[in-house]
N, C-alpha and C positions, 0 to 999 in steps of 0.2 A: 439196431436200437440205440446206441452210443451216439450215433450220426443223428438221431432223430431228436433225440435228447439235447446235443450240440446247438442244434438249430434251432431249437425250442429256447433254449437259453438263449441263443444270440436274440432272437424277436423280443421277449419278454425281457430282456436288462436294456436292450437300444431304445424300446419306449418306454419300459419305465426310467430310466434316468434322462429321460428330456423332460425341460423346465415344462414346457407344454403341458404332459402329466401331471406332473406337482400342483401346476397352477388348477387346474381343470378341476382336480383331486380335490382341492380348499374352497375353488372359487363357488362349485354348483350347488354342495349345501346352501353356502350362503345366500346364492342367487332363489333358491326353494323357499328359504327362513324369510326372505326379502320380497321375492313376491307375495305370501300372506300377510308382512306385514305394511308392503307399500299403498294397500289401499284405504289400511287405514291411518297410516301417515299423511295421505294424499288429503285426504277425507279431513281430517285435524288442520292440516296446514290451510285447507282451501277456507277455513271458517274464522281461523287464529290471522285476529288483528284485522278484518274487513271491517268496511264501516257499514253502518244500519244505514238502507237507503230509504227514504221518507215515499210511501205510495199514499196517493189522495183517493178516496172510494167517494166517490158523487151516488147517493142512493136516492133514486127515484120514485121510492114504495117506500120510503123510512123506516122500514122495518128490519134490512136485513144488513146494516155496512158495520152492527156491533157484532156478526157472530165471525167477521174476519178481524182473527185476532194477532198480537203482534208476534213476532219470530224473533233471532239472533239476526236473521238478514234484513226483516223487512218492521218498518214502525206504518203503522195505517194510521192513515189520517181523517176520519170518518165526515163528508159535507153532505149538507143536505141538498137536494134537485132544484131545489127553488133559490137558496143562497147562489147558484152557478149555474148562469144561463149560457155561458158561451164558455165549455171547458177545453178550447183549443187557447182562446185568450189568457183563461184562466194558469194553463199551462204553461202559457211564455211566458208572463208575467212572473209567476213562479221564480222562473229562471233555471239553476242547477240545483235548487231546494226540494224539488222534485223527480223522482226517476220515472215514475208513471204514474195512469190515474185510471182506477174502475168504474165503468160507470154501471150501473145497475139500475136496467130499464124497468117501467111500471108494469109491462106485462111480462118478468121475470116467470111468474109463475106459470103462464101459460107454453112459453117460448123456449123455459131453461136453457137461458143462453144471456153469458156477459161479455164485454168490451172490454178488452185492457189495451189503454192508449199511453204510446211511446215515441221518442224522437228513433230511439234505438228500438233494435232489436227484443223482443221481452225475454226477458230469463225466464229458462225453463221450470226453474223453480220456484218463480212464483207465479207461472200458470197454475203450477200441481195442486200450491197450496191456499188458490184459493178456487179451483175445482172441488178438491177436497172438503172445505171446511164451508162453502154455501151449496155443497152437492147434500150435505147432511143436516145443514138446518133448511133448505127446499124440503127435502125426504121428512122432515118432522113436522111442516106448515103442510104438507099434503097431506100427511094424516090427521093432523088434527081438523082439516077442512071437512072431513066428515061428522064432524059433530059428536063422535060417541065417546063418552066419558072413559080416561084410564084409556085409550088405544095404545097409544104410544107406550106406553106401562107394561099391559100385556104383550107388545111385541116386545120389547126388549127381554122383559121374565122369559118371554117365549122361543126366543135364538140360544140354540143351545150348537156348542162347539164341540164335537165328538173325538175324544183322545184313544185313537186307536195303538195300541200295543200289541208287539210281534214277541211272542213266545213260544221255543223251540223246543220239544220233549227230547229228554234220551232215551237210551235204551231202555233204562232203570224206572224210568218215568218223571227224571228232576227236569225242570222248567229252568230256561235261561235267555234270559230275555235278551233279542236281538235288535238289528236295526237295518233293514233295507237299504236306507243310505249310507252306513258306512259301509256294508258290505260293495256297495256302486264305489264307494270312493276307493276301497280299498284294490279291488280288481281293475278298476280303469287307469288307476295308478301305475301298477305292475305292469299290465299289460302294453299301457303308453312305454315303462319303462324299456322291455323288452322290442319294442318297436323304434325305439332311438338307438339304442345300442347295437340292434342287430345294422342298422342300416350305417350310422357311426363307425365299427369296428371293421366292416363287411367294405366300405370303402376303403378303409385303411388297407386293408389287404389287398384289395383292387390295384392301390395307386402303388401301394410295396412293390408289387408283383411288375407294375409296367417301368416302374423306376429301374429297377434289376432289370427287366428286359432290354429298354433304352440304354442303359450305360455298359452292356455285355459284359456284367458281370457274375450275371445266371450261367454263362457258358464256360464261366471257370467253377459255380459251384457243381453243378451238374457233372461235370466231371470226376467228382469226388463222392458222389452220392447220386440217391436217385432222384428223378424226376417227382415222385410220389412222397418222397419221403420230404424233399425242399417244401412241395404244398403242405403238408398234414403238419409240417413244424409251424409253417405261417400261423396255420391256423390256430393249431393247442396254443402256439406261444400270446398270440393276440386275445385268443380269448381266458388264458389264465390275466391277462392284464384287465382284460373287462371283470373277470369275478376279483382281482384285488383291487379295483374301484370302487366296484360294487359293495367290498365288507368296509373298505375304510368308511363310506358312506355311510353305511349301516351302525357302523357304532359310533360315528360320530352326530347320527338323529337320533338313537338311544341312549347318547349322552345327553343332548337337548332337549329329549324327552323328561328325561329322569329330572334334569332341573327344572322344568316347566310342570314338572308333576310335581314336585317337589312344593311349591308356590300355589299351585290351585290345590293343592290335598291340605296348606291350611287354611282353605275357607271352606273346604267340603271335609273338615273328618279324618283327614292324613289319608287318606280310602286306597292309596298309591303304595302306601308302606304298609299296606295290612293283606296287598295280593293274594297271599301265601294263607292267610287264615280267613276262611269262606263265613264264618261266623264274627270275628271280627269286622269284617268286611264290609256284611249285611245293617250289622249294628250300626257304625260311622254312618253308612249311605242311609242310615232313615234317622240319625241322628244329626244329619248337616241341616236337612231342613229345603233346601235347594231342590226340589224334584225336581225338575230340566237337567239339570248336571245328573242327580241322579240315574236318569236311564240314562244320559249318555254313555256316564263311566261304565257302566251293568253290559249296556253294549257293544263297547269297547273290549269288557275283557271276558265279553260271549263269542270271539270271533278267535278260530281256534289255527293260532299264526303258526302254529309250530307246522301243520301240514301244510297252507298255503306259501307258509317260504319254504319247504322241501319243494315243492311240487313247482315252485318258481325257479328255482336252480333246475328243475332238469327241463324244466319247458325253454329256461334262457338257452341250457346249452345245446337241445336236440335243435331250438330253430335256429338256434346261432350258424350251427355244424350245416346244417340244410342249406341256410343262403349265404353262409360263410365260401363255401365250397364252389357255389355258384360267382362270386364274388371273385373269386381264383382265379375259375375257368375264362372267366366271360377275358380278367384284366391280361390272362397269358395271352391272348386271341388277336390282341391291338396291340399300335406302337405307341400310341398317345391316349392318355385320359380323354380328349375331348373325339375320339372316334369310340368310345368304349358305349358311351349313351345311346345307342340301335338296341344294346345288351343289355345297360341296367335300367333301362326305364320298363321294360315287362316284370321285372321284378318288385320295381319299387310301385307300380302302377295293384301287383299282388296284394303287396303287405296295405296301402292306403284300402286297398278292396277289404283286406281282415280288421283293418281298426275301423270303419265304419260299419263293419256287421260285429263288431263287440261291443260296438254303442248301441246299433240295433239289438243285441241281444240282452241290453240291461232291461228292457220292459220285459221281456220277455223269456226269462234266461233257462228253461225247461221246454222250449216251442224248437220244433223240427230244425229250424233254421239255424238255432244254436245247436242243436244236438247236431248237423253234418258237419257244421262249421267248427266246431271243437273236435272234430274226428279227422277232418282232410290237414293232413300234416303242414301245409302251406299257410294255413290260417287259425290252426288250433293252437299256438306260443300265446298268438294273442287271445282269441278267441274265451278259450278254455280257463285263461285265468281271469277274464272277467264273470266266467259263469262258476267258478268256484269256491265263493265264499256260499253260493246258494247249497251249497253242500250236494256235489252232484255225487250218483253215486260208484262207488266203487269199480266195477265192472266198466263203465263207459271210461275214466279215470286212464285205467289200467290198458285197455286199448288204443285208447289215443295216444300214451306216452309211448308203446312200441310201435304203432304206425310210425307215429312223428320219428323215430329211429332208427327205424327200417327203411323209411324212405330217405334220411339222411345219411344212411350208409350206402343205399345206393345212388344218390346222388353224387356222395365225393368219391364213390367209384365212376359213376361218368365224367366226373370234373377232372379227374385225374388222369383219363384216357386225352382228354381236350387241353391239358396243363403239357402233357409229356409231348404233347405236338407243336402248340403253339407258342412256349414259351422261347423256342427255336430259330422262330420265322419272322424274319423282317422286308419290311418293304411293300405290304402286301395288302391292301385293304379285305380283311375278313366277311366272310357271310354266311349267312344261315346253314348254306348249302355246305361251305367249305367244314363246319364243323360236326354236321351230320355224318361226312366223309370219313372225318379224324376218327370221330367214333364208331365207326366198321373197320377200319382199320385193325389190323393184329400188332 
């Protein structure tokens, strides 16, 4: 155990004191915080400081060039069909005064269909927005073309928008309103996370493993220890660096959090700093006024994190241990990274198979497909934590986390039999057969 411990220490201080860590440690919050918020930096920058481009609407029915109305991007220019008989002349003559021109034919109503005429290519958006905006005044000249008084009146009173609301009983019988979507966002998050890391960390060990092989100086530790005990340090040692990745993470988004709540709780009620008092709580959230944020926050702190981050630390570490192990074996087997790919691509080929059956399993997260797939230990890390915000129950819980365990016990007991052989052997191009071998071997 002293030796195991050694060598657990040596893996867990050699990577975490590279800059590489540090960096990786600081940079990927921010990289998370920045992709939410570069789109709509993206979004602000594309519209701050453009110039309004002047569009000409040539209406051929004089009816319909006032209900396209002006934008930030675009100023219409409204001409009538008779004023402009040759709107290609009309065009050039223009010059760059013009970016394009609509024309809107006489039998618009019959045809529903316009012309936007450009030297250039037309922007996207101002197809949309004037699909949009003569797709709804067509839509109100066809009903009134019926002649009956108030139609359009009655259709409007008549379109009703159905607010469906998800509320969860307890045991007791208290109500607490949920949210489908973030329970999706919440598990496909986790689950992606566990799917980066497993395959991130599981490399590392890979290339550990072939680098010590390469440079022969596995055959001076082995000497000093065992074969078994050099993997099982790789491993605990890498994967304690992935859980202390993992918590610095963690508290440095529940610090971003806290300030970010901090800021919306004073236009909604402080509703962030009253957590802790259900009655407090309640009052603020129908005291802000804001219903949208309302059931947001309601479902935000209906989603019960204390079990789904338990049950994510043991699903990270049973699948970590599972293709960590794998990850080991395959890398003792070769002399180079670039012959080790025969080995990890059925692997990685696995887990792409479990993250598209825990997207398939968001419509459906109660149907067969999820329930095997949250049970086969290969696919249940990911799997199982996208179907668990659905609050699966108990019993199936509890079977999957000892399958997932049992098969990863006996997994680095195979890897372990295929480590203490091939971490040995040079020179030698590996194959399927030769490691079936190792593993009959005594």
């Amino acid at each position: 155990m002293s030796k195991l411990k050694l060598i657990i220490a040596r893996e867990y201080m050699s990577m975490v004191g590279r800059k590489s860590f540090i960096i990786m440690t600081i940079l990927i919050p921010i990289l998370m915080i920045a992709c939410i918020l570069l789109p709509i930096g993206i979004g602000y920058l594309n519209h701050e400081g453009s110039e309004t481009e002047n569009v000409a609407v040539i209406d051929e029915t004089g009816r319909y060039a006032s209900a396209i109305v002006d934008t930030d991007l675009f100023h219409f220019v409204p001409l009538s069909g008779d004023t402009v008989t040759d709107p290609h002349q009309f065009y050039t003559n223009a010059g760059e005064s013009l970016t394009a021109m609509v024309i809107i034919p006489r039998d618009v109503d019959s045809t529903h269909q316009v012309t936007i005429y450009s030297d250039k290519t037309v922007n996207a958006s101002l197809k949309m927005q004037i699909n949009r905006q003569l797709s709804d005044t067509l839509t109100r000249a066809h009903v009134a073309s019926y002649g009956v008084p108030n139609l359009q009146k009655m259709i409007d009173e008549s379109s009703v928008n159905v607010d469906v609301k998800s509320v969860k009983w307890g045991e007791d019988g208290t109500e607490t309103e949920t949210s489908s979507e973030i329970a999706m966002g919440i598990g496909f998050a986790l689950s992606f996370l566990i799917y980066m890391f497993v395959l991130m960390y599981g490399a590392m060990i890979m290339n550990g493993v072939i680098e010590e092989k390469t440079n022969r100086i596995v055959e001076v530790i082995v000497s000093s220890c065992k074969p078994f005990q050099l993997m099982m340090g790789k491993i605990i040692g890498v994967a304690l660096v992935g859980l202390t990745q993992l918590a610095i993470w963690t508290v440095v988004m529940l610090a971003l959090s806290m300030v970010a709540g901090s800021f919306i709780g004073l236009a909604t009620g402080d509703v962030f700093t009253m957590g802790n008092d259900p009655a407090a709580l309640q009052a603020a959230l129908q005291e802000s006024g804001n219903a949208d944020m309302t059931q947001i926050i309601q479902a935000i702190l209906g989603v019960n994190y204390l079990q789904i981050f338990t049950c994510f630390v043991f699903y990270f570490v049973g699948g970590y241990l599972l293709y960590a192990a794998l990850f080991a074996a395959f890398g003792s087997a070769v002399d180079q990274a670039a012959d080790a790919s025969q080995f990890t691509t059925p692997i990685i080929i696995i887990m792409i198979i479990a993250l598209y059956a825990g997207m398939a399993c968001i419509e459906n997260p109660n149907g067969p497909m999820a329930l095997w797939c949250s049970m086969i230990p290969f696919t249940s890390p990911i799997v199982m934590m996208i179907r668990l915000p659905y609050d699966v129950p108990i019993w199936q819980l509890a079977l999957s986390i000892f399958l997932l365990f049992a098969t990863a016990a006996a997994t680095v007991w195979i890897a372990s039999r295929i480590y203490r052989t091939g971490i040995l052997l040079y020179g030698k191009k590996t194959s399927y057969k030769d490691i079936f071998r190792w593993l009959l071997r005594h």
